[in-house]
C-alpha positions in Angstrom: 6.0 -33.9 66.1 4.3 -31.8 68.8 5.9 -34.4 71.4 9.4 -33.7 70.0 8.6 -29.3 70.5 7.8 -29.9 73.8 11.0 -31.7 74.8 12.7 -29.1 72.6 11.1 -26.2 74.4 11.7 -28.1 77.8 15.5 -28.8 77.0 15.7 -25.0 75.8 14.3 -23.5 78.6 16.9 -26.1 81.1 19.5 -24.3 79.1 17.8 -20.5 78.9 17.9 -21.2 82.9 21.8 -22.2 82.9 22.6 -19.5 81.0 20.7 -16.7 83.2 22.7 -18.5 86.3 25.8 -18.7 84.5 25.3 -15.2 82.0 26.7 -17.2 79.4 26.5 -15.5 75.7 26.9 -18.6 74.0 24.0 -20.2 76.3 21.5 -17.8 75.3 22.2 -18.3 71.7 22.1 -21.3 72.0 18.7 -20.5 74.0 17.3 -18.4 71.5 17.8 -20.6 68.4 16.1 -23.9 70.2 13.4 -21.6 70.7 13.5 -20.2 67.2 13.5 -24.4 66.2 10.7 -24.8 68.5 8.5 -22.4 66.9 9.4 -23.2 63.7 8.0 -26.5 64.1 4.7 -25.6 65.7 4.1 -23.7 63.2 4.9 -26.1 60.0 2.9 -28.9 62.3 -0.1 -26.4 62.4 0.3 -25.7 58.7 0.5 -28.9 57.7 -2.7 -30.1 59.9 -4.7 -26.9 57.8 -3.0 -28.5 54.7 -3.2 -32.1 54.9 -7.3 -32.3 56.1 -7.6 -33.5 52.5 -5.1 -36.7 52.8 -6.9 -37.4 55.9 -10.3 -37.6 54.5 -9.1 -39.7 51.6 -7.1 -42.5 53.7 -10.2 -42.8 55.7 -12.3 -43.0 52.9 -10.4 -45.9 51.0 -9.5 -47.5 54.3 -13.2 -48.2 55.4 -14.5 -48.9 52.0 -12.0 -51.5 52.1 -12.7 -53.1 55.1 -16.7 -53.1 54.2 -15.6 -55.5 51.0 -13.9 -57.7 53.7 -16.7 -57.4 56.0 -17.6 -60.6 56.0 -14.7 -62.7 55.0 -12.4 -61.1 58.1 -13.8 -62.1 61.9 -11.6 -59.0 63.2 -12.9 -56.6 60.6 -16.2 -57.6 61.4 -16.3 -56.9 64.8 -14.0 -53.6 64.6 -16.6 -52.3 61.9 -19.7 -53.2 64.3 -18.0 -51.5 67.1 -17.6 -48.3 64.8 -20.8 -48.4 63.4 -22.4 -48.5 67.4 -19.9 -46.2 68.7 -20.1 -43.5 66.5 -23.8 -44.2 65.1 -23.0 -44.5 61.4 -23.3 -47.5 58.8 -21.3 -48.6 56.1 -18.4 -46.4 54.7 -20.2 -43.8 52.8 -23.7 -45.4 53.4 -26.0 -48.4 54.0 -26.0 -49.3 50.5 -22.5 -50.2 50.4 -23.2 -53.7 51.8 -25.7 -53.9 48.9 -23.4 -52.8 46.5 -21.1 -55.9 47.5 -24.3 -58.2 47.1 -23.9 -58.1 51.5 -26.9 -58.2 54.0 -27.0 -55.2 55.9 -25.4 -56.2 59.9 -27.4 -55.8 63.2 -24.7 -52.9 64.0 -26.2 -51.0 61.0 -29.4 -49.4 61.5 -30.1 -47.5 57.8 -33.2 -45.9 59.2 -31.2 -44.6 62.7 -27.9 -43.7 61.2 -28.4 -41.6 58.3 -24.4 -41.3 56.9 -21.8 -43.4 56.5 -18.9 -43.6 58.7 -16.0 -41.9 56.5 -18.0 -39.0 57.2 -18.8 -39.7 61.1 -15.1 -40.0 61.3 -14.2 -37.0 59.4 -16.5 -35.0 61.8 -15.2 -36.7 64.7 -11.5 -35.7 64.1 -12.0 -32.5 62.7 -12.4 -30.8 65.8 -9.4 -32.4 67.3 -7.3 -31.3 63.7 -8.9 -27.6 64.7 -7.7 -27.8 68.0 -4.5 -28.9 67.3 -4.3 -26.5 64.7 -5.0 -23.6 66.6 -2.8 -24.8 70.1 0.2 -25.1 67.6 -0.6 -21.4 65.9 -0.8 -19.8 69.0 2.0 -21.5 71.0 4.3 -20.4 67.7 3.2 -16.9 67.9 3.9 -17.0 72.2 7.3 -18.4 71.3 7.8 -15.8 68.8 7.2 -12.8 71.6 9.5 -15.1 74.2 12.2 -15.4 71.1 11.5 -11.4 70.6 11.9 -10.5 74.6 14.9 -12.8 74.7 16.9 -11.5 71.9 16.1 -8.0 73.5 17.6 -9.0 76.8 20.4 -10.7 75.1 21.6 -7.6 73.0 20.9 -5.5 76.2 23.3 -8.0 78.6 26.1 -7.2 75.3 25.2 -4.1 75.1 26.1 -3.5 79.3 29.2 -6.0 79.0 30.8 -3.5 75.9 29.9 -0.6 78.2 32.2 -2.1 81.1 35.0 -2.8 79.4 
């Protein structure tokens, strides 16, 4: 989504460009609403990362519990879980005991005296900066596009405003 707003924005400002070479009307329109596009869909992408923190959380959650019931039974769960547990410093999906719970021993990769949460939550705190982040780039490049779309309908009315005067 925020890939597709930046090729928007980039193919809107090649055209914002044409149109101040050619003084087009119909260009700047044009100009003006794939900005008014372009902000519009920062801005639902940064309301829906606010809004969707939940879904997140919950796909994680049941994702990771799942894999600690295959734990054992899948050799490339196994090691992708050991790696996570290392990397980020967490064991099981909520906690240690979850390998109990499935009547598991505990793996090397989980130290229940070192890592004192689970790694739903080691996640969650992981990628809840970059959701804040992204959050607020989207929020702020929406409001920017609004003062660009602002200052470009301004110049627009004032370019019909002179060509009305001429005639």
């Amino acid at each position: 989504m925020i890939i597709s707003s930046g090729l928007l924005c980039l193919i809107t400002a090649l055209i914002g460009l044409i149109g101040l070479i050619k003084q087009k009307q119909c260009i700047a329109l044009i100009h003006i609403g794939g900005l008014m596009i372009s902000a519009i869909i920062e801005f639902s992408t940064a309301t829906m990362s606010a809004v969707s923190k939940d879904q997140f959380f919950m796909t994680v959650n049941s994702s990771l519990h799942e894999s600690v019931v295959h734990y054992h039974k899948d050799f490339d769960i196994k090691n992708e879980f050991n790696n996570l547990q290392m990397t980020l410093g967490c064991c099981g999906a909520s906690y240690f005991r979850d390998y109990l719970k499935i009547h598991s021993t505990t793996p090397s990769s989980c130290k229940p005296t070192s890592y004192g949460f689970g790694c739903v939550a080691a996640i969650t705190r992981y990628m809840q900066q970059y959701i804040i982040l992204l959050m607020y780039l989207c929020f702020i490049f929406a409001i920017l596009k609004g003062i660009y779309i602002t200052i470009s309908i301004l110049l627009f009315r004032k370019t019909v405003d002179k060509g009305n005067s001429s005639v």
